[in-house]
ZAMARGU-4260 file (C-alpha; in steps of 0.2 Angstrom, whole numbers, plus 5000, padded with zeros to 4 digits):
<rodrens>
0) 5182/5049/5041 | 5194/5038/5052 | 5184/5043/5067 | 5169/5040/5064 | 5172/5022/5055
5) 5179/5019/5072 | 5162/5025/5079 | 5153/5012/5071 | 5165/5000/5073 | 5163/5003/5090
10) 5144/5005/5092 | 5144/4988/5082 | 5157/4978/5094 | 5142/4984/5108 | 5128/4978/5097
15) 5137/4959/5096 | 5142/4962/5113 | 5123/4964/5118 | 5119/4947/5107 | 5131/4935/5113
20) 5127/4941/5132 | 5106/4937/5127 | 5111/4922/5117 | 5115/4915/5134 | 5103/4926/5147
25) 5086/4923/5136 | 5089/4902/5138 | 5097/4904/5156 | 5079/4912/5160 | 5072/4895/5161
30) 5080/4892/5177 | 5073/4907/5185 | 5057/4908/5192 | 5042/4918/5183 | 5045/4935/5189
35) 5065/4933/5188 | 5062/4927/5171 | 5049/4940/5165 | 5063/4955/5171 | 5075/4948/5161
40) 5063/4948/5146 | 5058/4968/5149 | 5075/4972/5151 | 5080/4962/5136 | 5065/4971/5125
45) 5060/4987/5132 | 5077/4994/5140 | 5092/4983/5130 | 5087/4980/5115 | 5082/4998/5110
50) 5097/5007/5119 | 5111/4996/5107 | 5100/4999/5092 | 5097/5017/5096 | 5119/5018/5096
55) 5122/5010/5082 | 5109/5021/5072 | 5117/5036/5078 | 5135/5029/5075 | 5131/5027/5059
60) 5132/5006/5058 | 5123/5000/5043 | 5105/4989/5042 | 5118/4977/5035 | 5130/4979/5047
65) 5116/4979/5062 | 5110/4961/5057 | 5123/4954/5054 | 5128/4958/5072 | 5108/4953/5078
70) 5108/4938/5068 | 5114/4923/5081 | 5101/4930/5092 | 5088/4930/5079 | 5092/4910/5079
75) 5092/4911/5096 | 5073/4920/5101 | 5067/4908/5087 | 5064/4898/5100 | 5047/4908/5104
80) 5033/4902/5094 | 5028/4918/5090 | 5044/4924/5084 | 5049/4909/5075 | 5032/4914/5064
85) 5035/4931/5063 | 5053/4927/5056 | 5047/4914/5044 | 5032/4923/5037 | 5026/4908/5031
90) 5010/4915/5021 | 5022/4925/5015 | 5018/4942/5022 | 5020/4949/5042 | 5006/4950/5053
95) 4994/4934/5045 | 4979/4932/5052 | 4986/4915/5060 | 4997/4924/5069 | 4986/4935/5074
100) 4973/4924/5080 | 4987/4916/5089 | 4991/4933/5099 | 4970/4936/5102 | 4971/4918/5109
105) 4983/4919/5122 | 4989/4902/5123 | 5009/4900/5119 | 5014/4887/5112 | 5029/4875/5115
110) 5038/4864/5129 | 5030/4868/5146 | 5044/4874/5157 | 5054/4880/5142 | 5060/4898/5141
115) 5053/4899/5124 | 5035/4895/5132 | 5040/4908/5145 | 5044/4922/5134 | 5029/4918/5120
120) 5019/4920/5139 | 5026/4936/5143 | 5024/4943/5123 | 5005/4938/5123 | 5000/4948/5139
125) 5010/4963/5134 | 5003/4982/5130 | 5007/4977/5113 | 4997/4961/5111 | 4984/4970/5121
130) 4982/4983/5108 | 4976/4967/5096 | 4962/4964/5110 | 4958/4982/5109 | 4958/4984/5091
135) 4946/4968/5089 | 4934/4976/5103 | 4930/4992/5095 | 4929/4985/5080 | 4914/4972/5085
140) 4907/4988/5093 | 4906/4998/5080 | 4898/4984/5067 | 4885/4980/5081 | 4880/4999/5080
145) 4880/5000/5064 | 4868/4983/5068 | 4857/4991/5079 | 4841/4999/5078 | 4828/4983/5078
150) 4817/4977/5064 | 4812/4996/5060 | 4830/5001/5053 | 4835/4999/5034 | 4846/4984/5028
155) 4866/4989/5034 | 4878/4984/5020 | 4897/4984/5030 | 4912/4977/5023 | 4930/4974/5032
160) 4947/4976/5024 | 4959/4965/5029 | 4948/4955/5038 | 4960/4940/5041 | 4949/4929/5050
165) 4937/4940/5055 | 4938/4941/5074 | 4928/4957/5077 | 4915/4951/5067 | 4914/4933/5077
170) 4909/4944/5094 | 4895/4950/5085 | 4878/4944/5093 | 4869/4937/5074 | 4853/4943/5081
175) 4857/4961/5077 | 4857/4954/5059 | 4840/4959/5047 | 4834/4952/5031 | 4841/4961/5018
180) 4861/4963/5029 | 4875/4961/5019 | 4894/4959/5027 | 4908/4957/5015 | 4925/4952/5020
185) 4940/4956/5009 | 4958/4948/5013 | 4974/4944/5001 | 4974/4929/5007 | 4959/4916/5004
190) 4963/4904/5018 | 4958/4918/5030 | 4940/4922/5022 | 4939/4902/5022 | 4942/4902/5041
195) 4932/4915/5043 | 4917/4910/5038 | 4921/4891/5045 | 4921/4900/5064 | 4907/4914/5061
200) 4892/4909/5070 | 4879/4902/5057 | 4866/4914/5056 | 4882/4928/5054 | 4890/4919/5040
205) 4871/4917/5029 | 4872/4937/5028 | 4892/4935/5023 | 4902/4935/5007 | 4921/4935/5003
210) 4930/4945/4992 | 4945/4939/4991 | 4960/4949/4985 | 4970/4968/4985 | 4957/4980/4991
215) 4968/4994/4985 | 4966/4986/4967 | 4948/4980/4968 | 4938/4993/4976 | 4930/4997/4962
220) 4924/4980/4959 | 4919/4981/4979 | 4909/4997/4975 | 4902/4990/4957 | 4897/4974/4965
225) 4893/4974/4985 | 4892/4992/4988 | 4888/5006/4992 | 4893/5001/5013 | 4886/5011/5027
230) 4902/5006/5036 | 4919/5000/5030 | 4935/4994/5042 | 4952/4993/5039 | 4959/4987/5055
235) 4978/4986/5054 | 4981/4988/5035 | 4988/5006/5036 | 5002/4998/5048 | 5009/4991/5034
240) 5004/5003/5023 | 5016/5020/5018 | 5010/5036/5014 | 5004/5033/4995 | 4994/5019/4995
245) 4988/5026/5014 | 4981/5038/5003 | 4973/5027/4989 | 4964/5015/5000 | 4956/5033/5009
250) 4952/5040/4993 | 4946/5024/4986 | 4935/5023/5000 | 4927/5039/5003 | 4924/5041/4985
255) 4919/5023/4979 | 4915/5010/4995 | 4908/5021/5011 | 4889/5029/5005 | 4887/5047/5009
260) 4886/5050/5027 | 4891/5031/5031 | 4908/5028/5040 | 4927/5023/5036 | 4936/5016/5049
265) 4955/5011/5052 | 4968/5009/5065 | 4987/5011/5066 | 4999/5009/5077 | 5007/5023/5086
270) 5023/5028/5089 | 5031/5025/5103 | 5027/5007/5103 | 5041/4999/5115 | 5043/4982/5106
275) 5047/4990/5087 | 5066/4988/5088 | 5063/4970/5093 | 5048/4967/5082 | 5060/4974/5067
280) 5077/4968/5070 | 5070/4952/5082 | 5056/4947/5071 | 5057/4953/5055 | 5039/4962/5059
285) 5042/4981/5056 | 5026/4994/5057 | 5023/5011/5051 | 5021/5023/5065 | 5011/5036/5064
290) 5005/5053/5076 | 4987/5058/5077 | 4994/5073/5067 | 5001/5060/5053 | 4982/5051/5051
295) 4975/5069/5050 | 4985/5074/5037 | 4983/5058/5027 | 4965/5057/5027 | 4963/5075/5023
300) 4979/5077/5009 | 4969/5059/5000 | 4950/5065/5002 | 4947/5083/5009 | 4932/5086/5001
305) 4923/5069/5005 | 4928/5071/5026 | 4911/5077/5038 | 4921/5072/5053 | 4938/5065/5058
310) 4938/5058/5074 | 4957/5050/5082 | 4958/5041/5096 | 4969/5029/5104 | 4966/5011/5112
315) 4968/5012/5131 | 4988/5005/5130 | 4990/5021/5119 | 4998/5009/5106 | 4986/5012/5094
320) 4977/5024/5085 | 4960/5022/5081 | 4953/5035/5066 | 4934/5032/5062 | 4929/5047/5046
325) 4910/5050/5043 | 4907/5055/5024 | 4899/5071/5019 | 4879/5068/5017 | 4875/5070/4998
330) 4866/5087/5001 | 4884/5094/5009 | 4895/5088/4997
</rodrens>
């Protein structure tokens, strides 16, 4: 026992070690020039920051222990924009949609010619602000093909989870849209649906309602009222998301919100992502991870019965896994 209090004792001397020498190497970086600068943040994120962590996990230190230790330099990284909002959570849960149409934006805030500016620079043009481009991307693509098909096609019905501000559904070219379209946007929080609709194009927002509230607790009035959907999106909701309600919000939508044969899409991030231990101990913005492995047996533990096809990708920074399941027709069910 002595030995291994003396373990993490030790592993957490290295973790404040490791602060105080950032609390002083992250501001110095506004004397160096932009590549200098940039080397200290990847060292600081990618190589640092999960090595000390990584110790004191396996010493056996404490999450109580490990941030009290992280804390100065929480106060310190603060001074990013973007990490000062992640830390605050201001709407009161991670990843809002303000902060992430800040990342899609790609314009840091703050002083020109301060660190703080510099690093919010270097965050918003890593892998894993790009996997948010990504993400958005496919997402636009798959709602303009579930758009396409000219005059002759029926009226598509597509509603999106989550939707914060909509950004997918703003690159969307409105001429896709025919009489008798109907897009829904669901979100917790109201001020995203009202942005939303502030910023879609005009013609876009006359075929667009807002649902607001929990999807996993209102699907059935989404079914009951707006439904049945030829296509349904989730974006990032199952990073947040652990393995029970993962499961609800996949049963709830192959069995209630996607029509037979329609489409249920969602993403999560994937392990491996080389900013979690700073997001989680820097930030206060832990994800759930997942394999390709975990979404397949998610999808088929929640909904076997209702799955055609199970298609998982990932994003091209391999951050992000991208799970798009086409519903059994009614005459295979």
């Amino acid at each position: 026992m002595t030995s291994e209090l003396a373990c993490a004792d030790g592993a957490l001397d290295r973790v404040s070690d490791f602060a105080r020498h950032y609390c002083q190497a992250l501001p110095a970086a506004q004397q160096l020039t932009e590549e200098r600068a940039h080397a200290v943040f990847a060292d600081f994120l990618l190589r640092d920051f999960p090595a000390v962590v990584r110790q004191a996990h396996g010493a056996g230190v404490s999450e109580q222990g490990l941030a009290a230790a992280l804390a100065p330099l929480a106060g310190v990284v603060s001074a990013s924009a973007l990490v000062h909002r992640a830390q605050r959570q201001p709407r009161g849960y991670a990843g809002d949609f303000e902060i992430i149409e800040y990342l899609l934006a790609r314009h840091p805030d703050g002083e020109p010619g301060s660190w703080g500016r510099a690093f919010d620079d270097f965050l918003l043009h890593s892998d894993a602000a790009q996997q948010h481009h990504n993400k958005i991307a496919h997402q636009a693509a798959l709602i303009a093909a579930c758009l396409a098909g000219g005059q002759s096609r029926p009226p598509r019905r597509i509603l999106l989870i989550a939707s914060g501000a909509a950004a997918d559904l703003r690159r969307v070219d409105p001429a896709l849209l025919r009489a008798g379209d109907r897009i829904v946007l669901n979100d917790i929080d109201p001020d995203a649906l009202a942005r939303a609709l502030a910023e879609l194009p005009a013609d876009t927002a006359a075929h667009t309602t807002v649902v607001p509230g929990n999807a996993l607790r209102k699907s059935a009035e989404l079914a009951a009222d707006t439904g049945p959907f030829d296509l349904v999106l989730a974006g990032g909701l199952f990073d947040y998301l652990d393995e029970r309600p993962a499961q609800v919000l996949i049963r709830a939508a192959l069995k209630r919100l996607v029509r037979p044969g329609g489409t249920f899409y969602f993403s999560n991030i994937a392990t491996g992502n080389p900013l979690a231990v700073a997001m989680k101990y820097g930030a206060n913005w832990p994800l759930i991870e997942r394999e390709e492995d975990d979404i397949t047996a998610v999808v088929h533990t929640a909904a076997h019965a209702e799955v055609k096809t199970l298609t998982v990708r990932r994003d091209a920074t391999g951050l992000t896994l991208l799970a798009e399941i086409e519903r059994v027709d009614q005459d295979e069910a």
